[in-house]
Backbone bond lengths (Angstrom), bond angles and torsions (degrees), N, CA, C in turn:
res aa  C-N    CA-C-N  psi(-1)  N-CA   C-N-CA  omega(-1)  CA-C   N-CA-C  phi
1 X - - - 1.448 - - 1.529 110.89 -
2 X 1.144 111.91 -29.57 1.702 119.99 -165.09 1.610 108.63 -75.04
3 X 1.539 103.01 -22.18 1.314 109.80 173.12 1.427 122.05 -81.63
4 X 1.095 127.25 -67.02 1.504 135.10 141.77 1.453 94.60 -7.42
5 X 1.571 135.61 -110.92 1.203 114.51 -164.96 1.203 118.19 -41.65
6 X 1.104 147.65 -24.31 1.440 129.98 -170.36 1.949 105.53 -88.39
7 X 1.090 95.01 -14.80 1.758 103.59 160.31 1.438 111.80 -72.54
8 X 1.112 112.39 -62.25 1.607 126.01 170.74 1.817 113.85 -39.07
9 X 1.658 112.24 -68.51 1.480 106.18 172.53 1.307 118.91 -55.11
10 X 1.315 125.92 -54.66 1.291 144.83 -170.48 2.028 100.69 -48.18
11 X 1.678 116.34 -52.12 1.421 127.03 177.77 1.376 112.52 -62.62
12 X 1.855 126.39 -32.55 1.234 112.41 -127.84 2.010 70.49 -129.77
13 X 1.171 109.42 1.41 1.812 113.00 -154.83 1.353 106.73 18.06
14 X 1.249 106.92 58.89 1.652 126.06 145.39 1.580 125.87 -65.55
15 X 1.295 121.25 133.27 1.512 108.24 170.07 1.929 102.59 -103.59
16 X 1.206 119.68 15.82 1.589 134.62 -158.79 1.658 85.99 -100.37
17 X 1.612 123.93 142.25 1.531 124.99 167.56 1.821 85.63 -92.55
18 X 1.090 93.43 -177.05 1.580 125.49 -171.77 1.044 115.46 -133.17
19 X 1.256 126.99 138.48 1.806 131.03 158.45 1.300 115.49 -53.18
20 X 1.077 133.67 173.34 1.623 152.64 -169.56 1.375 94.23 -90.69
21 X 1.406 148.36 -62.60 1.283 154.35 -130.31 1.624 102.91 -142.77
22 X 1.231 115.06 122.06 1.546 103.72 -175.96 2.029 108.25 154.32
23 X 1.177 107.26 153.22 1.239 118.17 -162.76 1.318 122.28 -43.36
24 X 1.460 104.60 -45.22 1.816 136.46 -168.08 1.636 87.92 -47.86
25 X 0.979 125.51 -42.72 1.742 120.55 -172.09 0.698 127.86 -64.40
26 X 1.510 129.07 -17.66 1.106 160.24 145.21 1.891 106.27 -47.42
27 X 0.810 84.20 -80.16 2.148 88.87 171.26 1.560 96.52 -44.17
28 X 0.776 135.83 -82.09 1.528 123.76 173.81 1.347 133.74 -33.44
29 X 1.506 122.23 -8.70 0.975 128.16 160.00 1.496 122.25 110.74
30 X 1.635 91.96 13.82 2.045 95.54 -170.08 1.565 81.02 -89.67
31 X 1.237 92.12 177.46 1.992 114.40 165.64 1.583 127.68 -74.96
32 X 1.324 96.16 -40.29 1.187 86.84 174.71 1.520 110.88 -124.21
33 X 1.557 116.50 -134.91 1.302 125.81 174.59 1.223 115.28 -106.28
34 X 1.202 131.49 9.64 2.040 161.36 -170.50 1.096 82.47 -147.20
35 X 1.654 103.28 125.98 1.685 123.17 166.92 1.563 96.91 -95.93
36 X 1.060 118.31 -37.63 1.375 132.10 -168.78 1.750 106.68 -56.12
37 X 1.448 108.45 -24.98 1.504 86.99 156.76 1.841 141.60 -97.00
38 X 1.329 87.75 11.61 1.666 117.57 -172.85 1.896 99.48 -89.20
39 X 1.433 110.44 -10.31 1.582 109.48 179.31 1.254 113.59 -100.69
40 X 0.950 122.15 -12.15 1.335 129.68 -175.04 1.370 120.54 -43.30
41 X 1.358 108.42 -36.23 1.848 104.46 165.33 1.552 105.69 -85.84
42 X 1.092 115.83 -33.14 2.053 99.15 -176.15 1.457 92.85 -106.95
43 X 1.260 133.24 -16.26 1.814 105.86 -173.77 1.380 105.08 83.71
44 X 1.576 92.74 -150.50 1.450 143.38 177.98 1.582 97.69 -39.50
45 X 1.422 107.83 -65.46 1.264 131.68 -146.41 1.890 98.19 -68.11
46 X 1.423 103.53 -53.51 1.382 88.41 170.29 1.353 133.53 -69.23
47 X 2.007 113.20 -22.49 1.716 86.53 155.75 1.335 149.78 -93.35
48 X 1.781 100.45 23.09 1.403 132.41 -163.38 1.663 102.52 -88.67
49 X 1.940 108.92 -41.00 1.337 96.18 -178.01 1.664 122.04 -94.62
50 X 1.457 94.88 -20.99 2.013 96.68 147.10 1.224 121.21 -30.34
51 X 1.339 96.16 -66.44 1.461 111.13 179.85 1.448 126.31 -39.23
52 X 1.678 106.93 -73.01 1.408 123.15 138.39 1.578 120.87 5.22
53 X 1.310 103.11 -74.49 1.502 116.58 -151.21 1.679 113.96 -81.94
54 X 1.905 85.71 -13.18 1.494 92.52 -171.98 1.682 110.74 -97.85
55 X 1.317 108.86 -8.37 1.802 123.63 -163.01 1.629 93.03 -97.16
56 X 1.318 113.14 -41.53 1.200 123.64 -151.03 1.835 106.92 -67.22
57 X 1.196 131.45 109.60 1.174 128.53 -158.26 1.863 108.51 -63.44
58 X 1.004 95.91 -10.46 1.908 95.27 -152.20 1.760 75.22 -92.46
59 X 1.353 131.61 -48.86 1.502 131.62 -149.79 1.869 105.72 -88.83
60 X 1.497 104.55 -19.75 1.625 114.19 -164.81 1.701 104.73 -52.12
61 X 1.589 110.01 -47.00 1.100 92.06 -175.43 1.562 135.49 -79.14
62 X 1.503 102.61 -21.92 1.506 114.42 148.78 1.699 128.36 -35.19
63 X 1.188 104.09 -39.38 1.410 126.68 -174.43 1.312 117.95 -59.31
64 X 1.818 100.18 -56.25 1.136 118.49 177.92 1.628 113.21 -80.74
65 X 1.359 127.97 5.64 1.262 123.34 -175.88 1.516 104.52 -112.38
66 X 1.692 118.06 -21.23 1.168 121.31 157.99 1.531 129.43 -59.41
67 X 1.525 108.05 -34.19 1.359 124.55 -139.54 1.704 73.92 -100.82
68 X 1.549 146.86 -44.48 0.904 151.57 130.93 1.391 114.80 4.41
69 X 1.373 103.69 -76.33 1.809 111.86 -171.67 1.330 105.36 -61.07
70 X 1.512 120.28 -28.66 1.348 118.57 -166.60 1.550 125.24 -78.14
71 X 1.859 101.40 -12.36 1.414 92.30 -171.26 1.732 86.14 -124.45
72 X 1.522 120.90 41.31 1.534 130.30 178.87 1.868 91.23 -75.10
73 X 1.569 98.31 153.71 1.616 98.13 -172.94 2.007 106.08 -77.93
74 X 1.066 118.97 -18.31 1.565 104.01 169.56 1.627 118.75 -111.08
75 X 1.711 110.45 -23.45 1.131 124.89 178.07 1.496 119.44 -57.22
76 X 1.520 125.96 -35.39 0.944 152.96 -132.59 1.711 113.73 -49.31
77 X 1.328 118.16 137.59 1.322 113.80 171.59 1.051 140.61 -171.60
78 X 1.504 140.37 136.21 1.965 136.99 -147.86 1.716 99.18 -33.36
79 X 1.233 148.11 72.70 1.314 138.37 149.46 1.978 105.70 8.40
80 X 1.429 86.82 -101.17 1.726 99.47 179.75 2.021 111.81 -57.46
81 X 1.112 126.16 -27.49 1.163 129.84 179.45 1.655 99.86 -57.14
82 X 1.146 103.27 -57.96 1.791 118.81 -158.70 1.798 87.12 -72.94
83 X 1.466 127.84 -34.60 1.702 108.10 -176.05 1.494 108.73 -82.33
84 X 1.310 130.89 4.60 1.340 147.09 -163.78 1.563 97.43 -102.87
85 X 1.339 108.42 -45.71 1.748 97.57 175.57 1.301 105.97 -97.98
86 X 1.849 135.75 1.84 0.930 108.14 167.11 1.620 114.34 -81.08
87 X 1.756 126.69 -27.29 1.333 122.95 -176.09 1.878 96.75 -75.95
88 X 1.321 130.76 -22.22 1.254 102.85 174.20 1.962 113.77 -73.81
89 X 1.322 109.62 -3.09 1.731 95.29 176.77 1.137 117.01 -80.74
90 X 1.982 93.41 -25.97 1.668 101.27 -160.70 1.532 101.24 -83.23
91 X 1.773 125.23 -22.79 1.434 124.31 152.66 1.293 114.99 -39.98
92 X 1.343 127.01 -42.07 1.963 116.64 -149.88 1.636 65.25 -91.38
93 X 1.201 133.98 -79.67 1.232 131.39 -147.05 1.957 106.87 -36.25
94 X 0.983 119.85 -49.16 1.477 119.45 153.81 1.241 146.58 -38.93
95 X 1.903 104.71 -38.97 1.574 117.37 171.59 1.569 99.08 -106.22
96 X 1.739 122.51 20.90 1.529 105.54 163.09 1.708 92.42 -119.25
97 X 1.527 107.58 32.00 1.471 98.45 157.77 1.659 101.85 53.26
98 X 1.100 117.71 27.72 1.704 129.69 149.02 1.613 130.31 -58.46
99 X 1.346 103.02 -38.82 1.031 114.30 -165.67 1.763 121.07 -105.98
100 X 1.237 101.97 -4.78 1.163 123.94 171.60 1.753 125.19 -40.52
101 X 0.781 130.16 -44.93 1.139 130.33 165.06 1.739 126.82 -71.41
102 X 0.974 95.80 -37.14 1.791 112.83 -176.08 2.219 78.82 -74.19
103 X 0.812 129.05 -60.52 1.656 129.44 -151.78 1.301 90.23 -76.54
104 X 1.178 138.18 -10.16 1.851 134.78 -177.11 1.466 95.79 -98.07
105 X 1.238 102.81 -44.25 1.755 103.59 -161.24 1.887 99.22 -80.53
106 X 1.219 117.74 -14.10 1.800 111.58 -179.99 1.738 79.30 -103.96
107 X 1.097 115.69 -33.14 1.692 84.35 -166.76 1.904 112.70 106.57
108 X 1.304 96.71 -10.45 1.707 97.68 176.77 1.439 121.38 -157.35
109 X 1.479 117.68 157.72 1.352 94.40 -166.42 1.669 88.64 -108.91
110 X 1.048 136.86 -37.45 1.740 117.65 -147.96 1.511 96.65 -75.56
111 X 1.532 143.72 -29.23 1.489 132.92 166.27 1.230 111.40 -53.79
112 X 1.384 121.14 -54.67 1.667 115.86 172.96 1.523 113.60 -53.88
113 X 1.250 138.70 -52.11 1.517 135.92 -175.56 1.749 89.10 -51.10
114 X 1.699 133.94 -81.23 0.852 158.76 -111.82 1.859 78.66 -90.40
115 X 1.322 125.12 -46.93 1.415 121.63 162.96 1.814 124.24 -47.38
116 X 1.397 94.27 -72.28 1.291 85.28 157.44 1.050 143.82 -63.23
117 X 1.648 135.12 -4.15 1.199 151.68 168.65 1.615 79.65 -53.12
118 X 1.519 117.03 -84.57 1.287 140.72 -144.39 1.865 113.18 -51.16
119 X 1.651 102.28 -27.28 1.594 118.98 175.72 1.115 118.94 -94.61
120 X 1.356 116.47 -13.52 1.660 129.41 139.98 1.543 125.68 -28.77
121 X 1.446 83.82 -81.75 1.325 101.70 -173.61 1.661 117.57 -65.63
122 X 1.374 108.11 -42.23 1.918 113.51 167.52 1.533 98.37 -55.48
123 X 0.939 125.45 -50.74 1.339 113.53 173.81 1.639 137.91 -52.94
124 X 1.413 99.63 -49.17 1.437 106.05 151.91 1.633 131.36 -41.16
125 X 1.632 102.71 -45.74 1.324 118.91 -143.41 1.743 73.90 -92.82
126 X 1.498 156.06 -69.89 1.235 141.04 135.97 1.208 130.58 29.60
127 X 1.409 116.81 -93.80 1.491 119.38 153.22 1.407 129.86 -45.19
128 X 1.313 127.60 -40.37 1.421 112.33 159.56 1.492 128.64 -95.52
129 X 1.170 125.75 11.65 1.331 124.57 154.93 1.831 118.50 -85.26
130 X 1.388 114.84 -37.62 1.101 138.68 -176.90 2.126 99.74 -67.39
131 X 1.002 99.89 -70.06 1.478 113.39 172.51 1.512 116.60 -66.05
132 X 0.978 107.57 -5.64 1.695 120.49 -166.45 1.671 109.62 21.62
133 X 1.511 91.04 85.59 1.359 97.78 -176.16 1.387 108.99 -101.62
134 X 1.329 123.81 162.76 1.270 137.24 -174.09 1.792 122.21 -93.53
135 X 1.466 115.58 -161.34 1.723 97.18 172.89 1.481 86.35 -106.53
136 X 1.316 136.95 1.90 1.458 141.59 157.87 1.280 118.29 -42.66
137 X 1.300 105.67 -40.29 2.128 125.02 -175.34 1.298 85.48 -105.39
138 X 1.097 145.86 61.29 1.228 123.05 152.01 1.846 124.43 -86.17
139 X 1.652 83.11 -54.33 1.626 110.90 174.41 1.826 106.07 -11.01
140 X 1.906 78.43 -89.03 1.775 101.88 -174.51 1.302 105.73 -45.23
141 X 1.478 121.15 -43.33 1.315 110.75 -162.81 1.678 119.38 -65.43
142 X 1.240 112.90 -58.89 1.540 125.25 144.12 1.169 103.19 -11.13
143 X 1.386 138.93 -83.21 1.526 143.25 -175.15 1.386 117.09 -39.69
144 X 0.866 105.16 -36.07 1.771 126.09 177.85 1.551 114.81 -78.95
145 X 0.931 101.20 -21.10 1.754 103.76 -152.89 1.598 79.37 -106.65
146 X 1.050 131.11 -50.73 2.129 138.68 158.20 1.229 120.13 -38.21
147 X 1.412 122.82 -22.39 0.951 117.93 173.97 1.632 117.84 -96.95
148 X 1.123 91.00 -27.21 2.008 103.29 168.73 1.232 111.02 -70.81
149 X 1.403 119.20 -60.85 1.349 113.21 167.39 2.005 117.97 -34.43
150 X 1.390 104.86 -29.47 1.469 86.56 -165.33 1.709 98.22 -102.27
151 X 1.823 118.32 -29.30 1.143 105.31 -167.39 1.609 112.37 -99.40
152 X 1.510 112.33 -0.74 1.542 133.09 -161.89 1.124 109.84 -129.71
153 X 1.350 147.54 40.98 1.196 135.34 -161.76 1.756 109.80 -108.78
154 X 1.106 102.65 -4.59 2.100 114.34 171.60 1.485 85.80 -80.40
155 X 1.545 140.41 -34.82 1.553 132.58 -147.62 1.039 81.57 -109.21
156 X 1.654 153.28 -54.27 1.677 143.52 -178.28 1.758 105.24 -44.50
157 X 1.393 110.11 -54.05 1.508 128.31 165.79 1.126 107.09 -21.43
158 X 1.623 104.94 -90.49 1.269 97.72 -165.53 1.869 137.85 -84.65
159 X 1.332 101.53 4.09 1.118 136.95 155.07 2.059 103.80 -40.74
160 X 1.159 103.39 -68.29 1.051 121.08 173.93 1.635 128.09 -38.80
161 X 1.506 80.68 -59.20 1.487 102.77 176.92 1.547 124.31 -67.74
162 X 1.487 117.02 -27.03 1.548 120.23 162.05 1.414 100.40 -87.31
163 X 0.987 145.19 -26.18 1.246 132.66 -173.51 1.657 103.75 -64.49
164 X 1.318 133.64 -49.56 1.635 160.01 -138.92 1.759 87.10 -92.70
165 X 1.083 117.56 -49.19 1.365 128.35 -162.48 1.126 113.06 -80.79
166 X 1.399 116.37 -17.56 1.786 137.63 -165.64 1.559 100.95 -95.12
167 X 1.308 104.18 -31.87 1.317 106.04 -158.16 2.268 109.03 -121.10
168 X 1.359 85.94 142.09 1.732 77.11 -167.89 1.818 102.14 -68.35
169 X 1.323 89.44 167.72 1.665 97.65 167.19 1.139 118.27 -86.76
170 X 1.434 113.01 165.04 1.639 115.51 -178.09 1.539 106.99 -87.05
171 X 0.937 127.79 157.05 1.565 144.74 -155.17 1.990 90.87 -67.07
172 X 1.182 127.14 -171.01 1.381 100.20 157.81 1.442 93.23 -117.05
173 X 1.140 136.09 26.12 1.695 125.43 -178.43 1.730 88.06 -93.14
174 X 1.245 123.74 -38.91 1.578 111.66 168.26 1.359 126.25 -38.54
175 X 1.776 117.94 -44.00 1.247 121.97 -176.98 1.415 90.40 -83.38
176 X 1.626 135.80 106.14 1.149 121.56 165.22 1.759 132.36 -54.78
177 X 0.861 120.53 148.47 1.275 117.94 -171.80 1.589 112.37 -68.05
178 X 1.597 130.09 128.64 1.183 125.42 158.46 1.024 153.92 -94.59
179 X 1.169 132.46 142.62 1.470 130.51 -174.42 1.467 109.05 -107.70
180 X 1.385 135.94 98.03 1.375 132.68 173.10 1.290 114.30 -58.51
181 X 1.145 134.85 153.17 1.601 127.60 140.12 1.067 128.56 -77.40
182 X 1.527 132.63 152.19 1.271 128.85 -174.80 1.808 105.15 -90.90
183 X 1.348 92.05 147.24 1.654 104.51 -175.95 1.819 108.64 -53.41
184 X 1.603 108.20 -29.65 1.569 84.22 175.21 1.530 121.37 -81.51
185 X 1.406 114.76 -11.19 1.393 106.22 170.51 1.424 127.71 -20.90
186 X 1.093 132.71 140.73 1.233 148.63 -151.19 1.782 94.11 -93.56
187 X 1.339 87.39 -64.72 1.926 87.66 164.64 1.562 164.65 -69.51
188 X 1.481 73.25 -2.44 1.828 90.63 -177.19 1.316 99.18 -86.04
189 X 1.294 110.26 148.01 1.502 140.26 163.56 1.420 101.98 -105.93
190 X 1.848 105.43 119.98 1.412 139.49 166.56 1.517 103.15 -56.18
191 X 0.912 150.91 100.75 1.823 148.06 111.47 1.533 112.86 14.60
């Protein structure tokens, strides 16, 4: 749960926590009022690189310019839905042995996924601001954006990497500081 809200404040730059179950998730871009059933194909993993993308000082403001475009009155589009199919491309792109070289040559794999997560989505957020695309274009676009991920991912990379470099970082008092709870807590509710 602690994560989820800290997706939630971090998206909405709320200093207010949130309930588990409830509309607001919806404004954020899940389906329903339980995000927790919108993970079910990536899990963990997809609210790990949210997470990621939102702490991460170099990517925050990207985040917030997506998360922006997403709730624009014609632009409009699932925020968290759309980062849910971007970590499932950047998964296949991983188990079709895509990524293999870039993860030998840094030496690790979860910064590279969690990178390319991040050149995904600038990319997305690119093409449909630029094209001013709708949730009408989503389909193809998705399809498109899957296929880069799997056959382009040195050009998503470095895409990334001038973009990050171009642009200043966010202060780190923006990424508020967290305090997790520990799993034996008596009070946390499991996701």
């Amino acid at each position: 749960m602690r994560i989820l809200q800290t997706i939630y404040t971090q998206l909405t730059r709320s200093r207010l926590s949130c309930p588990r179950y409830g509309p607001h998730w919806e404004e954020l871009g899940f389906q329903g009022a339980d995000p927790g059933t919108d993970l079910r194909g990536t899990g963990m993993l997809g609210l790990m690189q949210m997470l990621f993308f939102l702490l991460d000082t170099q990517t925050l403001p990207l985040a917030h310019d997506i998360f922006k475009l997403s709730q624009h009155e014609t632009q409009n589009f699932p925020f968290c839905i759309m980062s849910i199919n971007i970590t499932r491309m950047v998964v296949q792109a991983l188990r079709e042995d895509r990524l293999s070289r870039v993860c030998n040559r840094r030496r690790e794999v979860i910064a590279v996924i969690n990178d390319l997560y991040a050149a995904a989505f600038l990319q997305l957020y690119r093409v449909w601001k630029r094209q001013h695309k709708t949730i009408a274009d989503s389909a193809p676009l998705l399809r498109e954006l899957e296929l880069s991920t799997k056959r382009k991912p040195k050009q998503l990379l470095r895409a990334l990497q001038t973009y990050v470099s171009l642009r200043p970082r966010s202060s780190p008092s923006e990424a508020e500081e967290i305090n997790f709870m520990g799993i034996c807590d008596p009070h946390i509710e499991l996701v």
